[in-house]
C-alpha positions as CSV (number, residue, x, y, z in Angstrom):
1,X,-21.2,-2.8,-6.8
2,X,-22.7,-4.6,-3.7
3,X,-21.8,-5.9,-0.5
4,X,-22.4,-9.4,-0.8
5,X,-22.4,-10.3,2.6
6,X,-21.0,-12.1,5.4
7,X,-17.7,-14.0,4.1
8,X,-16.3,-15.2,7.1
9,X,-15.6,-14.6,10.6
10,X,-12.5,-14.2,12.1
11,X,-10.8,-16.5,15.4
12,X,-13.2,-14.7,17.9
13,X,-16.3,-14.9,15.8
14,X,-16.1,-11.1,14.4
15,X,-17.7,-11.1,11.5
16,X,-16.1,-9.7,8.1
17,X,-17.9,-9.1,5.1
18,X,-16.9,-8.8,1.2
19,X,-17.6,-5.9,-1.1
20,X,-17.7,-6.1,-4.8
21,X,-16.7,-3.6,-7.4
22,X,-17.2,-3.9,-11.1
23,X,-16.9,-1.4,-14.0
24,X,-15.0,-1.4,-16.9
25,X,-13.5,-5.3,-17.5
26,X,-12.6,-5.1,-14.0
27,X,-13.5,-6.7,-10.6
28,X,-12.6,-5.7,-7.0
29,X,-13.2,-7.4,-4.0
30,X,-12.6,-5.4,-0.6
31,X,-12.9,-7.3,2.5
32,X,-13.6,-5.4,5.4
33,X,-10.7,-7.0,7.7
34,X,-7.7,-5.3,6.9
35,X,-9.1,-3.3,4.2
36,X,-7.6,-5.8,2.3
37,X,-7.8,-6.2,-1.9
38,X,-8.4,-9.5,-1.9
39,X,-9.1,-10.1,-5.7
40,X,-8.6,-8.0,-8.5
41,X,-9.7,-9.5,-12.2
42,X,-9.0,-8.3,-15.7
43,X,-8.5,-9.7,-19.2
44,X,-5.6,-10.5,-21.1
45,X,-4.6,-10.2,-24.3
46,X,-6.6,-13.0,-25.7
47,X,-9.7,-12.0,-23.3
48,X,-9.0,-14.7,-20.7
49,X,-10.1,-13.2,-17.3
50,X,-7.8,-13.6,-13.8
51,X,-7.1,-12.4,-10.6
52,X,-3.9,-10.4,-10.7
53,X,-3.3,-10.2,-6.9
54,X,-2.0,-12.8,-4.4
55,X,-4.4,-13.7,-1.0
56,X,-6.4,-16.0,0.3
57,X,-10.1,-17.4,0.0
58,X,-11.5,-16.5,3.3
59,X,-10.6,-13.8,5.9
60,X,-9.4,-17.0,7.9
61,X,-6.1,-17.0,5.9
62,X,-5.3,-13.5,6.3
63,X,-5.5,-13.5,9.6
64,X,-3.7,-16.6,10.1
65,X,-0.7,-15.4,8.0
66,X,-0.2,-11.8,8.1
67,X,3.3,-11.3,7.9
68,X,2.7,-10.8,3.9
69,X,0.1,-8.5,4.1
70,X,-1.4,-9.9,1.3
71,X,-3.5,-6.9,0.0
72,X,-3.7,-4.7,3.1
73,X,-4.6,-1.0,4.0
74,X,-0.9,-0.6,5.8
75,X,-0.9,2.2,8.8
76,X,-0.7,4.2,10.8
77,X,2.9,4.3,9.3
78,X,3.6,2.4,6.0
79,X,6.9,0.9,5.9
80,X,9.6,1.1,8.6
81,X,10.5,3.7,11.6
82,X,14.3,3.2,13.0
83,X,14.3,1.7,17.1
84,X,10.7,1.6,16.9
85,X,10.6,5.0,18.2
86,X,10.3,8.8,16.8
87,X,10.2,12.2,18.8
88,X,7.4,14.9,17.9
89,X,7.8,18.1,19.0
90,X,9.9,17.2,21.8
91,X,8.2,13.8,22.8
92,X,9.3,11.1,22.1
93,X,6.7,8.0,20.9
94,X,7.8,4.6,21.5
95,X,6.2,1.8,19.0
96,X,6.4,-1.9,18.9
97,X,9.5,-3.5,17.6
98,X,7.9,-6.4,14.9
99,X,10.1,-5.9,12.3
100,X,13.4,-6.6,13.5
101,X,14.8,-3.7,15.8
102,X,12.1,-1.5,13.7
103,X,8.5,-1.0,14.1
104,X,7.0,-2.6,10.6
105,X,3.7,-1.3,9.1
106,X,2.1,-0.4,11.7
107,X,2.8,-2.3,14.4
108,X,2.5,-5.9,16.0
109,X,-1.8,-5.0,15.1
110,X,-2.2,-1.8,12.4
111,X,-4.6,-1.3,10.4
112,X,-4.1,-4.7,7.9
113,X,-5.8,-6.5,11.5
114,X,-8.9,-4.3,12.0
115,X,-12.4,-4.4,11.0
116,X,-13.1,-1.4,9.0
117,X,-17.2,-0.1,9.4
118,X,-18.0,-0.1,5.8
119,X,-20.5,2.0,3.4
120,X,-21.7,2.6,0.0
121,X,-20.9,5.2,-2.1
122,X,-21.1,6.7,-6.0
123,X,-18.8,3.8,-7.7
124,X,-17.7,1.8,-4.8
125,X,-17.2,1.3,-1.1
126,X,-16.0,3.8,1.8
127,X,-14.0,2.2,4.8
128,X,-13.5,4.1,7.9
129,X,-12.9,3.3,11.3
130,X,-11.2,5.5,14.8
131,X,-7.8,4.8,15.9
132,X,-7.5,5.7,19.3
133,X,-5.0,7.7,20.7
134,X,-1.9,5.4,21.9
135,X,-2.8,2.7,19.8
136,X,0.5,0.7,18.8
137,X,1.9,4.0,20.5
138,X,0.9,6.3,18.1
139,X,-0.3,9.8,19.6
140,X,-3.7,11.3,18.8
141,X,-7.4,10.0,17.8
142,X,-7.1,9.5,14.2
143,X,-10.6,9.5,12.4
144,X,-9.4,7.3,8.9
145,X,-11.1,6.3,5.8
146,X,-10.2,4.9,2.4
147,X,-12.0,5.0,-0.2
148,X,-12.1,2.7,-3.3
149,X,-13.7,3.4,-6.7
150,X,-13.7,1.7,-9.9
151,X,-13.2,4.7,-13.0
152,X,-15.5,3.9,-16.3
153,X,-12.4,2.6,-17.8
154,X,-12.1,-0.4,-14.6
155,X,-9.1,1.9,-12.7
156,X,-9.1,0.9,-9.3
157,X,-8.8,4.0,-7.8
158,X,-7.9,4.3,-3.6
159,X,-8.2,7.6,-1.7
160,X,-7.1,7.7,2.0
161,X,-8.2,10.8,4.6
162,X,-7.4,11.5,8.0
163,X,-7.6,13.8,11.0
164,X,-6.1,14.0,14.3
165,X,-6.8,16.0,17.6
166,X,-3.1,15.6,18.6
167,X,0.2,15.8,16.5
168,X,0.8,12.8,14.9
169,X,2.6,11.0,11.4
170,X,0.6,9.2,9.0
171,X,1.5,7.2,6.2
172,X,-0.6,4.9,4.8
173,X,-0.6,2.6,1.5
174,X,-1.9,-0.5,0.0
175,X,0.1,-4.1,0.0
176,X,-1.0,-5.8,-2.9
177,X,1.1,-8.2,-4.4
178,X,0.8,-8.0,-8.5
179,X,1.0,-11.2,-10.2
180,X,-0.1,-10.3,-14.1
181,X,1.5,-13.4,-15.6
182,X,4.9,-13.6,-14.7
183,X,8.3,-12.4,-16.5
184,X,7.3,-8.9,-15.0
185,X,8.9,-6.2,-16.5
186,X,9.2,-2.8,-14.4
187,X,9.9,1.3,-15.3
188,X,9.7,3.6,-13.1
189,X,9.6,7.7,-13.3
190,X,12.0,7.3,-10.7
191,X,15.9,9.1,-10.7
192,X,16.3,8.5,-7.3
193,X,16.6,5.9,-4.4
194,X,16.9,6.4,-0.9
195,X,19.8,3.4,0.0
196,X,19.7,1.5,3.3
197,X,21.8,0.2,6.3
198,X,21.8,-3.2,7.5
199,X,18.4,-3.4,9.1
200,X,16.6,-2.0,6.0
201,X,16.0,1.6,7.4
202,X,17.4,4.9,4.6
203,X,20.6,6.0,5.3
204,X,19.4,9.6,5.0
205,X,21.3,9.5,1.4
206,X,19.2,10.2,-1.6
207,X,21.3,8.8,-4.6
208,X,20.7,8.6,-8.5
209,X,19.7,5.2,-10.0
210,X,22.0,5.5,-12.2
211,X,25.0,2.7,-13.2
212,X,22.9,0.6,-10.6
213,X,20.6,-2.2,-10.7
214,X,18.0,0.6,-9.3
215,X,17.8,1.8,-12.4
216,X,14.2,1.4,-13.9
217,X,13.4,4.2,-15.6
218,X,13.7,2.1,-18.9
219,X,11.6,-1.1,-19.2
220,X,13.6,-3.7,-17.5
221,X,13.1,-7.5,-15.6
222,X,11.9,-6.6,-11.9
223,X,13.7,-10.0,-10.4
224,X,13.9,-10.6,-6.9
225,X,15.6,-9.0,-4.0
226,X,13.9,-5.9,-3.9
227,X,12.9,-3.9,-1.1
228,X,13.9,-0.2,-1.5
229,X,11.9,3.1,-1.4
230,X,12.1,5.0,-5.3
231,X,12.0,8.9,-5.3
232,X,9.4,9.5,-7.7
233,X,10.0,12.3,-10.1
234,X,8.0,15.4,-9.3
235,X,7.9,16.8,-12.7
236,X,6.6,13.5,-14.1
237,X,3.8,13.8,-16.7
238,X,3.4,9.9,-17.1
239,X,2.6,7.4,-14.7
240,X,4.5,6.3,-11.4
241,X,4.9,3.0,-12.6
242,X,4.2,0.5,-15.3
243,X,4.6,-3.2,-14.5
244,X,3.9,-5.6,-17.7
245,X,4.1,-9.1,-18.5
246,X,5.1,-10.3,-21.9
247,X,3.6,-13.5,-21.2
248,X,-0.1,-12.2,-20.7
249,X,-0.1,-9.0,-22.0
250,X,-1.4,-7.0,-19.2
251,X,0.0,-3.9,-18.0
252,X,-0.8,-2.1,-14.6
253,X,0.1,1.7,-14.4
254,X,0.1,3.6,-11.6
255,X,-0.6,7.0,-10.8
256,X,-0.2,8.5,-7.1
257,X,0.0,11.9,-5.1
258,X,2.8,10.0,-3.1
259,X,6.2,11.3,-3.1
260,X,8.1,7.3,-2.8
261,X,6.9,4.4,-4.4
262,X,7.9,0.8,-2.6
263,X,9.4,-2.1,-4.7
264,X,9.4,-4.8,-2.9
265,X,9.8,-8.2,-4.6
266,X,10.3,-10.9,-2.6
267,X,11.7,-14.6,-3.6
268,X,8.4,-15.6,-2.2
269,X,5.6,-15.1,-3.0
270,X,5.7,-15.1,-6.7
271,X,4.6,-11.1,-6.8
272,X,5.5,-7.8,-6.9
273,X,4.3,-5.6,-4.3
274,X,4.1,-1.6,-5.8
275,X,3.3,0.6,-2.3
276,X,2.7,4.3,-2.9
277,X,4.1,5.7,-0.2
278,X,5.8,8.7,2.2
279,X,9.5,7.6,2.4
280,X,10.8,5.0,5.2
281,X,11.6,6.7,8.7
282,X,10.4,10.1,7.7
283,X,9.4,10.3,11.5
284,X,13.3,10.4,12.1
285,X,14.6,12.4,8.8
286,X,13.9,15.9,8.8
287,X,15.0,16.4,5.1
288,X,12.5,13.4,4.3
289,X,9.4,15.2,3.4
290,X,7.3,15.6,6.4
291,X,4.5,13.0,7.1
292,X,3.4,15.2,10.6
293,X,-0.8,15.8,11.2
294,X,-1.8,18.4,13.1
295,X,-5.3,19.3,14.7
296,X,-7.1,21.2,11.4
297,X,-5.1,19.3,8.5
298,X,-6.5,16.8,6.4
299,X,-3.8,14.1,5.0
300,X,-5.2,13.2,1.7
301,X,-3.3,10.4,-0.6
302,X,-5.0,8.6,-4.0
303,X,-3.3,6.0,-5.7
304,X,-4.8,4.8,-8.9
305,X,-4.1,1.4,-10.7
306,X,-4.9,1.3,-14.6
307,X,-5.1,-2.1,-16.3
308,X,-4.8,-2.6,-20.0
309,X,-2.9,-5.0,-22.6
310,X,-0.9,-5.2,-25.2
């Protein structure tokens, strides 16, 4: 694992820098702008190496096209809150609109558009950085890190912490697009979906997969046209998810502490973005579970993504 340095510099000359992760078969490259996964590479069934996630060559492309987020540490809220607004203990916290009528990811500049500080640690690399109270309109100082590791089997494994001095929500994830070879096949430990209205926010209705094209909990083709928050299972023993690609071989499990898991595969780009997550609009649904911070909590998350073939 190293830091290998200065790999760019962003439209006003900030410097970002690229850190390396290898263990196992695999190989991670972090980039401190965005927190963003900008490669990940493992074998596949015949031992030919790849990168399995979409991005770019240089922090120059990421900035200049962040409406994918293309590998990004997603926050202070992952995913969408209704109006762009939500009320917290009796206040109520208006956000930027970017996504639609809806405040998207973060805002019009989360977390996926900051340089993160950036340090060493046993097996990998430790971001962190301070999000100022208001920022994007989100009450309370929120001290943030995440963490990522590579297991002695090549997991890539991402742990997020945070603390406020003010109520606050947090959500965070990572927005990497998997690309293992195409003809992606997709199960979920997932019995439940939370459907949505017309601009993409839960209706408040959980409903079973089942009889619908939701349904993943057997082995099936992902498609396109996908962009709905999965219940996870809580009495799962298994993985998350398992995404595989006949045509390679390589499978990608995941493994989180989340309670919703985000499918989103888009016509374009040719990926499928897996984002471990609190549900959409939480903020906004009571019965949702809770994604509130208070002064003396810790929010803790891990997500870990397994590589293999067969």
């Amino acid at each position: 694992m190293a830091d290998v340095g200065v790999c760019g510099r962003l439209a006003d000359g900030t410097a970002v820098h690229r850190w390396v992760l290898e263990r196992g078969g695999t190989r991670v490259a972090v980039l401190t702008y965005g927190g963003i996964v900008q490669s990940v590479e493992v074998p596949d069934r015949d031992g030919a190496v790849a990168n399995v996630v979409l991005g770019y060559g240089s922090p120059g492309g990421y900035e200049a096209d962040p409406g994918p987020y293309f590998g990004a540490l997603v926050g202070r809220y992952a995913n969408r809150i209704a109006g762009g607004a939500f009320t917290l203990d009796g206040r109520v916290h208006r956000l930027a609109r970017n996504g639609g009528p809806n405040c998207l990811h973060g805002g019009e500049r989360g977390f996926d558009k900051r340089v993160w500080d950036a340090e060493a640690v046993d097996g990998g690399v430790r971001l962190s950085r301070v999000s100022p109270d208001g920022e994007e309109g989100f009450p309370g100082r929120l001290e943030v890190s995440a963490t990522y590791t590579l297991d002695a089997d090549g997991a890539l494994r991402i742990a997020y912490r945070a603390v406020t001095d003010a109520p606050t929500v947090v959500a965070l994830t990572n927005h990497s697009y998997w690309n293992l070879g195409g003809g992606h096949e997709l199960r979920l430990a997932a019995g439940h979906f939370t459907p949505l209205d017309g601009s993409a926010i839960p209706t408040g209705e959980v409903a079973s997969v089942a009889g619908t094209r939701f349904d993943f909990r057997t082995p099936r083709p992902v498609g396109t046209g996908l962009d709905h928050n999965f219940v996870l299972d809580g009495d799962r023993d298994g993985p998350a998810a398992e995404l595989y690609s006949p045509r390679s071989g390589r499978l990608l499990t995941v493994r989180t502490t989340e309670p919703g898991l985000q499918v989103y595969a888009p016509e374009h780009p040719d990926g499928v973005a897996l984002e471990t997550q609190a549900f959409p609009d939480s903020p906004n649904r009571p019965r949702f579970p809770s994604t509130v911070l208070r002064p003396g909590e810790v929010y803790a998350s891990e997500t870990v993504y397994a590589f293999g073939c067969r």
